[in-house]
N, C-alpha and C positions, 0 to 999 in steps of 0.2 A: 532824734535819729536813733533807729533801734538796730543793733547788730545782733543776727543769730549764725552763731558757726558751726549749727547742722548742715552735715552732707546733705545730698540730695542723687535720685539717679540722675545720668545723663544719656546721651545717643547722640552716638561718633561713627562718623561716616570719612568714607575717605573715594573722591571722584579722580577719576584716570579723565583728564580735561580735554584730549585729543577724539576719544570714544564718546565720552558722556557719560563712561557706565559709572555707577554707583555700587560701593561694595559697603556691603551695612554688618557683613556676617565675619568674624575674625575671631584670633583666641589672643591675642596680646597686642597692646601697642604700645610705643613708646613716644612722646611727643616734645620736643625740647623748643625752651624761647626763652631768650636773653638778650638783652638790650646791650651789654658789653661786648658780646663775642656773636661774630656776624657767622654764618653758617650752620643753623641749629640742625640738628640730627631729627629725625623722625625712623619709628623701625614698623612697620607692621607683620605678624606673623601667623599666619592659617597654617591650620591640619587641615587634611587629607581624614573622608570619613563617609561610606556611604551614603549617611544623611544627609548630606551636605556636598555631596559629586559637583552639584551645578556652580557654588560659588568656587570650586578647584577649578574647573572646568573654564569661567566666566575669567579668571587670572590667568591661567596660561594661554588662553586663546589671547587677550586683549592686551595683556601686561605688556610695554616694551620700556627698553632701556632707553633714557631723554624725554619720555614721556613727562609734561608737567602734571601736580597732582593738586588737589584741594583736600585740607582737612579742617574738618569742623566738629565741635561740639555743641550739642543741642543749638542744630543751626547755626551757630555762630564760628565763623570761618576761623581757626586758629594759626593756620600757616599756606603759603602754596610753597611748593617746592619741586622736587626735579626725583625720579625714578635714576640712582645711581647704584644701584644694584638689586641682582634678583638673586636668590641664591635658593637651591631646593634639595633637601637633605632631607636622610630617613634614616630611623636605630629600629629595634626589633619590642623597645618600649614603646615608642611613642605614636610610629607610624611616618607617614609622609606630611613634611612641611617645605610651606612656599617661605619664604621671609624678603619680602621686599623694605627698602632704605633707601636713602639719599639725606639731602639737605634742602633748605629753603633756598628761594631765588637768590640770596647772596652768595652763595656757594661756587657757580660758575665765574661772579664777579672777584673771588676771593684766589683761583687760579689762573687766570686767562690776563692777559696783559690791557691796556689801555692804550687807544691807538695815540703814537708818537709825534703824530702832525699833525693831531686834535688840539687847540687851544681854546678856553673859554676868554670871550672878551665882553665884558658891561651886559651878565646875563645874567638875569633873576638865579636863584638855586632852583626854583620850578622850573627854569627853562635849561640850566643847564645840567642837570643831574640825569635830564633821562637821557641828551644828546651820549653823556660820560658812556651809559649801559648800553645807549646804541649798537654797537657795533656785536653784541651777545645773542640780539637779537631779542630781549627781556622787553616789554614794556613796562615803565616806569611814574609813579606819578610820588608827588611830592606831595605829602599830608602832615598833619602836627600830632602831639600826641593824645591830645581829644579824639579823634578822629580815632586811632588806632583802639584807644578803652571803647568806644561804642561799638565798634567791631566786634572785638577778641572778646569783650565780656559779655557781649548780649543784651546790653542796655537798647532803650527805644531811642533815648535821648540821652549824648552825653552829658560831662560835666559844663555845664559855663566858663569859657576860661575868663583871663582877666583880659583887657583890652591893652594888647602891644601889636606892634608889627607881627605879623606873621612869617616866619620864616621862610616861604616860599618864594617870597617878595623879595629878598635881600639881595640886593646884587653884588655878584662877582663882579671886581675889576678886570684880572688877567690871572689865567693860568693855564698850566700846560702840562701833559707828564713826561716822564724821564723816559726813554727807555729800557722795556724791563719792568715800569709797576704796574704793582695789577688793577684792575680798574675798580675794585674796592677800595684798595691803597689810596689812590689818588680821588675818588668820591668824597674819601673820612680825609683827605687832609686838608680841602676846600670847607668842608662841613667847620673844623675843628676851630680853622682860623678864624671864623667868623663867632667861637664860642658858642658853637651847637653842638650836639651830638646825634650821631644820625645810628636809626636801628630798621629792623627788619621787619614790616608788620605785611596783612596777607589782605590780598587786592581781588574785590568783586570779579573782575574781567580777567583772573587768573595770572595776571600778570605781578609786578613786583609794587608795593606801594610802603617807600622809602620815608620814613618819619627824622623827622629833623625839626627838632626842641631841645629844649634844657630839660634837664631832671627835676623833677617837683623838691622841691625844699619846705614846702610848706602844704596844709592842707588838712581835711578831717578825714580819719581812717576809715578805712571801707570795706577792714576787714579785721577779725578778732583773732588772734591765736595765745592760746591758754595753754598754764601748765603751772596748776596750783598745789602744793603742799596740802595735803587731807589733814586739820585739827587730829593729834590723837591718833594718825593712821600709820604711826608707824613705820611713817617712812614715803609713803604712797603719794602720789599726787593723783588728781584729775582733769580734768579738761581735754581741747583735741587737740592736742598734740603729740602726735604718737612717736615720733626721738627726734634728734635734731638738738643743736644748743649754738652757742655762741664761739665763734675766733677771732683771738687776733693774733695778725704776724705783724712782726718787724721786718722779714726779711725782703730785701730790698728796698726800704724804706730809709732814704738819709735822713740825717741830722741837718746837715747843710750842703747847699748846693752852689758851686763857683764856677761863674760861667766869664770866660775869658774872652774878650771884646777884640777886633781890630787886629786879627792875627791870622797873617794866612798858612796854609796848612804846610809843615815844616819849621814856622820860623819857630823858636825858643820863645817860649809865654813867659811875660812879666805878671807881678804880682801886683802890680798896677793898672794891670786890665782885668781885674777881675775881679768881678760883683758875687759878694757871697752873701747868701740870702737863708735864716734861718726855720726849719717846719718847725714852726709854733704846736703845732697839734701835736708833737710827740709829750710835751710839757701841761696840757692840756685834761683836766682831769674829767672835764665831760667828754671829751675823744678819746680817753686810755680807760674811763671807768676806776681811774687809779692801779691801773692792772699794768703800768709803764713805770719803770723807775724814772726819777725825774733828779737831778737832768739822765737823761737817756745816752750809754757807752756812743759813743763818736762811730759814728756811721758819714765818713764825707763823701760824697762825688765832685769832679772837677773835670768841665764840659768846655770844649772849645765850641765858640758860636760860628757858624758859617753867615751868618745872616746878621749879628747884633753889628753895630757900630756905636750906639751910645749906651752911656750906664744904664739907661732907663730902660733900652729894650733886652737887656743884658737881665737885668732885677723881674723883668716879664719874664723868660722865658724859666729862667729858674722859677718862680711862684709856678708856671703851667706845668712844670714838672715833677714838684714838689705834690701839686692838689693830683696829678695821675698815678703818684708811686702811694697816695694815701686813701686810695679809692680803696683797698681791699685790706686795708690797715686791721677795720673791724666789719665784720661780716655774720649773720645768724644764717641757719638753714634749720628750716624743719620739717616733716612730714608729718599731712594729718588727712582724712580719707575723706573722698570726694574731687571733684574740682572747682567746689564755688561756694558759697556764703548766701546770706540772702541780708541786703539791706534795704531797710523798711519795706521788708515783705515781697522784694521785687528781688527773683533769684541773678544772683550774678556770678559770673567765672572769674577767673583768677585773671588779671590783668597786668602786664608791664609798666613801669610808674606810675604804680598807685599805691598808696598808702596804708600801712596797716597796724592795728598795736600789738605789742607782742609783752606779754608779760611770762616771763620766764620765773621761776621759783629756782630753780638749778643755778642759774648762772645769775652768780652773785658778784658784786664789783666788790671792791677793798676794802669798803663799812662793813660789809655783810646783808647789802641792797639787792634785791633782787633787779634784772631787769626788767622795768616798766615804761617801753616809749615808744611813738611811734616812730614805724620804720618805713623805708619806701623797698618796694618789692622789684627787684633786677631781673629776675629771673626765674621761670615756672616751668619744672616737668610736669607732665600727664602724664598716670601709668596705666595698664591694666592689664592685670594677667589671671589667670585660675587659680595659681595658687594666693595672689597677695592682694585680689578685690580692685579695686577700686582707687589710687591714689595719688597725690600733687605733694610735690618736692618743691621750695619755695626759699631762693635764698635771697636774702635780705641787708642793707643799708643802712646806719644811721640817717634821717634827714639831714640835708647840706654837704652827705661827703661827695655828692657828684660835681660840685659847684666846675664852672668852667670858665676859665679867663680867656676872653679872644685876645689873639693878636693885633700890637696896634698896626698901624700903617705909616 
């Protein structure tokens, strides 16, 4: 396997899906995708320019607000989402600007409630996650996260996954929402329980095509990002990685978590109901990079369960909230120009859950190690503007920190 982490151009288009029209001619765009946070942004911005009258012209005629949109890179679909603002503004430098924005199809599901007399009964998650969006009016389909990389990256052929149940397949027993959640709310907590996690990827037929898998934990990188100390340079590094480096927080991160069993709301909690369960990972020198004092100053939370009744489901729900407050424990971001890699010679774009190595020279753990490992990829801007080229913002995961424990039954 050969990786090269030369840029390459592209050609981004953006379809107003009610018209058909096609807009190829822009001066910036912004394009956001994350597997953690449902409602990615997208911004597009045109000047106003005689040269150029018909595509001003082709946007104000056709543009409307709720219009769903498609955007792609070098043909390869990277989002659809929804026209939630137009905004058009002029200064006496720049001239006249359209700027149209919104979010992708999760965005209406992330405000709008979920109908309250809706319940799912013994229904695949294929069959019950589009009835959940029904009512938005979104079409929905249920895909895995192969599916979603042959897409967004532009592959002819995805990866091979391994041979399990497919998550579309798995049925729901029973459920139902409150009223008042929003029908995000309540998609992600059908998903969660079954120990999947579901994201936002962008569907042929302009509608919404909902991925629900696990986070890759394993896997061989499919994409380089460098940043090497130059011998003798003085200070200098090279490679493409042009800033960006590594975090980690503590905050909000416990120590221990004690989840109080068999107690309803009001009575006085015993210390006899309650399972205290400790993050190993704060103590953990391949998770701190030794960059954690160990033991780690006392961080506790203490949770009343509405739902546990024994110690064991009590010991669960703390583990599931322990591996959620440690998802963003340690974190990379970096910028480097382009949107895609080319492996073994076949160009690919930046992808959600996939895999990358990142060797940093800068961010050094407690030896004095640089980092060197592969990382899984969460999250991917697109940029591009006049002044700053060409660019992809790319934040990143140790592998295994997505891990996800389902609920038992």
């Amino acid at each position: 396997m050969s990786l090269d982490p030369t840029a390459f151009d592209h050609v981004v288009d953006l379809v107003l899906c009610t018209s058909g029209t096609e807009i190829d001619v822009w001066d910036e765009y912004v394009i956001s995708l994350d597997m953690l946070s449902p409602g990615n942004a997208w911004t597009f911005a045109f000047f106003r320019s005689a040269a150029r009258r018909t595509t001003w012209d082709v946007i104000k005629r056709t543009v409307r607000l709720g219009d769903d949109v498609a955007l792609s890179i070098d043909n390869a679909c990277q989002l659809t989402g929804r026209v939630e603002s137009i905004r058009t503004e002029a200064d006496r430098r720049n001239g006249a600007t359209v700027i149209l924005s919104g979010r992708d199809l999760a965005g209406p599901a992330m405000d709008f409630d979920a109908d309250p007399t809706f319940t799912v009964r013994n229904l695949t998650l294929g069959e019950a996650l589009p009835q959940v969006f029904g009512p938005l009016g979104i079409p929905v389909r249920v895909v895995d996260s192969a599916a979603d990389i042959r897409v967004t990256s532009g592959r002819a052929r995805g990866p091979r996954a391994a041979s399990r149940t497919a998550p579309r397949t798995v049925v729901v027993d029973r459920a139902h929402p409150v009223p008042g959640q929003k029908v995000w709310a309540f998609a992600d907590s059908i998903v969660s329980r079954l120990g999947y996690l579901c994201w936002v990827a962008p569907s042929a037929d302009s509608g919404l095509a909902l991925v629900v898998d696990v986070p890759r934990s394993t896997g061989s990188p499919q994409y380089l990002f460098t940043r090497r100390e130059v011998p003798d340079g003085d200070g200098a590094y090279e490679g493409n990685i042009l800033s960006g480096g590594e975090t980690l927080s503590s905050k909000g991160v416990p120590t221990t978590i004690s989840v109080f069993t068999g107690s309803d709301r009001g009575a006085q909690l015993s210390a006899r109901s309650a399972v205290t369960t400790i993050n190993v990972g704060l103590g953990d020198p391949v998770v701190t990079r030794g960059l954690a004092l160990d033991p780690f100053p006392s961080q506790p939370r203490y949770v009343r369960s509405q739902r546990a009744r024994t110690r064991a489901r009590a010991g669960q729900e703390a583990s599931r909230a322990i591996l959620e407050a440690m998802r963003g424990f340690r974190t990379y971001e970096c910028v480097v120009r382009g949107h895609g890699q080319t492996l073994d010679e076949q160009r690919l774009l930046y992808a959600l859950n996939t895999v990358a190595r990142v060797r940093d020279d800068v961010c050094l753990d407690a030896q004095g190690r640089p980092l060197d490992e592969d990382m899984l990829i969460t999250a991917v801007e697109f940029r591009r503007s006049r002044a700053g080229g060409t660019l992809s913002r790319l934040r990143m995961v140790p592998l295994g920190a997505l891990l996800i424990e389902p609920e038992s039954t």
